[in-house]
C-alpha positions, 0 to 999 in steps of 0.5 A, a space after each residue: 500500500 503506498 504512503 498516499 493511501 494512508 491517512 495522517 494522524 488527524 485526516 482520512 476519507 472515512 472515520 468510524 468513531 467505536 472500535 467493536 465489532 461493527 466499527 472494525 467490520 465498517 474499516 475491514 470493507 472501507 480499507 478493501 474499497 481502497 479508502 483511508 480509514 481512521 477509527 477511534 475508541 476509548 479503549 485499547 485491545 482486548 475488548 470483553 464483549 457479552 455476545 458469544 452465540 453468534 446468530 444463522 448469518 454470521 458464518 457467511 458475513 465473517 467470510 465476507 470480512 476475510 476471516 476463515 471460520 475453519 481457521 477459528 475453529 482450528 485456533 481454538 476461538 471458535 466451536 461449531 452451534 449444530 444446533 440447540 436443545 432445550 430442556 423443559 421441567 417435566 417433559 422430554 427434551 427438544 430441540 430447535 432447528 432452524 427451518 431449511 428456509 432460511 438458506 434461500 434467498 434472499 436470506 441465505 443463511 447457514 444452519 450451522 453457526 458457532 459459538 465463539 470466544 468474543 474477545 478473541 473473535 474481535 481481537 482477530 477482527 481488529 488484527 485483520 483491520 490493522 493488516 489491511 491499513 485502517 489507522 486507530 486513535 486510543 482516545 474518547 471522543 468528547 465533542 462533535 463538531 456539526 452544523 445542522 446535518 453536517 459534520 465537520 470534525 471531532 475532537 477526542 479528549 485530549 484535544 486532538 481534531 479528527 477530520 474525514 469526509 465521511 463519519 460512521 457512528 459506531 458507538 451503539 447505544 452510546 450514540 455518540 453522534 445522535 445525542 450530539 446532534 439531537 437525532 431522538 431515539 426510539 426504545 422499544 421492547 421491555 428493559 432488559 437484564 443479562 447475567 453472564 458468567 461460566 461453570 466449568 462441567 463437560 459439554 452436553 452436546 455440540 450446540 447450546 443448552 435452553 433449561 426452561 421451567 415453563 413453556 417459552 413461545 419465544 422458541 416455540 415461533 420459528 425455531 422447530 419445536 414439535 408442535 408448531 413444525 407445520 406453522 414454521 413451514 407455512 409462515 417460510 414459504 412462498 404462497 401458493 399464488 407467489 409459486 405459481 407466478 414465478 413459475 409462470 414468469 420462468 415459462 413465458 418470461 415476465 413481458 408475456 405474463 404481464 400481457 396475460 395478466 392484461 388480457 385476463 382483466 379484458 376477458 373479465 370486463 
């Protein structure tokens, strides 16, 4: 990479203002377009982050970042999520599978995902990002410099300016940009408490462990359990009329479809 590429200290195309997860996904696809990227955040590496079952699509958009799941699992960062069981007071145990479904398009999700070490996780992020040239600035950002929807700068705690063409706020419910620019926020959902902690034990099976003491229709919508099999795979498919216009445009191509469509309506008054 040469010199004119890389940003100076306090200038770049691109600012991405939080170095977790998404910011340093935000300097990963910004550096492979060839823009001159420069992060800042309070903190240093490693970051301990809550967050270690990653969800269906994470496999494939941590391909898309260039990092190789194989390598994760082969490096001890990562286990394979094969799937979930859950274990309800009284009753046989169950599990949850994804549907078959989510691997069309346009989702295009795997069925198999992982269970990672998020510290570790992010720490490979962050060395990939650095590898790739984004610059990184160990400094809270304490002001934004805005006028009207414009921002023009941000200034970090020890006063040091940062300037870009563009500015990603990636400080999640920090919101650092939107308070200092008076952007309101929408809360919904009922508050929430995470209580996270280890037990040391020999593993139950190659996924994750629900223990219940009441049913949960939380798992029971779209998730497989026995009882709704039939109402996940209804709600996932394409309708019955949804198939049978899509067969139809793959028989005759959509410009004959439309004209059939035309003449029905004619033939019908």
């Amino acid at each position: 990479m040469n010199s004119a590429s890389r940003p100076s200290a306090d200038v770049a195309d691109v600012a991405v203002i939080g170095a977790g997860i998404a910011g340093l996904a935000a300097c990963v696809f910004l550096r492979q377009r060839g823009l001159s990227v420069v992060c800042l955040d309070a903190h240093r590496y490693p970051h301990h982050k809550v967050g270690e079952s990653l969800d269906w699509s994470s496999p494939g958009l941590l391909r898309r970042l260039g990092i190789d799941v194989k390598h994760l699992i082969a490096d001890g960062i990562a286990t394979y999520k094969k799937n979930i069981v859950v274990y309800e007071t009284g009753k046989p145990e169950w599990r949850l599978t994804p549907p078959a479904q989510i691997g069309w398009r346009p989702l295009r999700f795997e069925t198999v995902t992982l269970h990672v070490d998020r510290a570790a996780l992010d720490e490979r992020v962050f060395e990939h990002a650095r590898a790739l040239g984004a610059e990184f600035i160990w400094e809270r950002v304490t002001g934004v410099d805005a006028v009207g929807e414009r921002v023009n700068g941000c200034v970090t705690a020890t006063g040091r300016r940062v300037r870009a063409r563009w500015y990603i706020d990636a400080t999640g419910t920090a919101r650092g940009f939107s308070r200092a620019m008076n952007i309101p926020s929408v809360e919904y959902g009922r508050p929430k408490v995470c209580l996270w902690t280890y037990f040391d034990g020999p593993p139950l099976h190659e996924g994750t462990a629900f223990f219940l003491d009441k049913p949960r229709r939380l798992f029971e919508l779209g998730l497989g359990h026995p009882d709704f099999a039939h109402t996940n795979e209804r709600r996932l498919r394409p309708s019955r009329r949804a198939r049978a216009r899509a067969a139809t445009a793959r028989r005759f191509g959509s410009e004959d479809v439309r004209r059939i469509r035309l003449d029905a309506r004619s033939a019908h008054g």
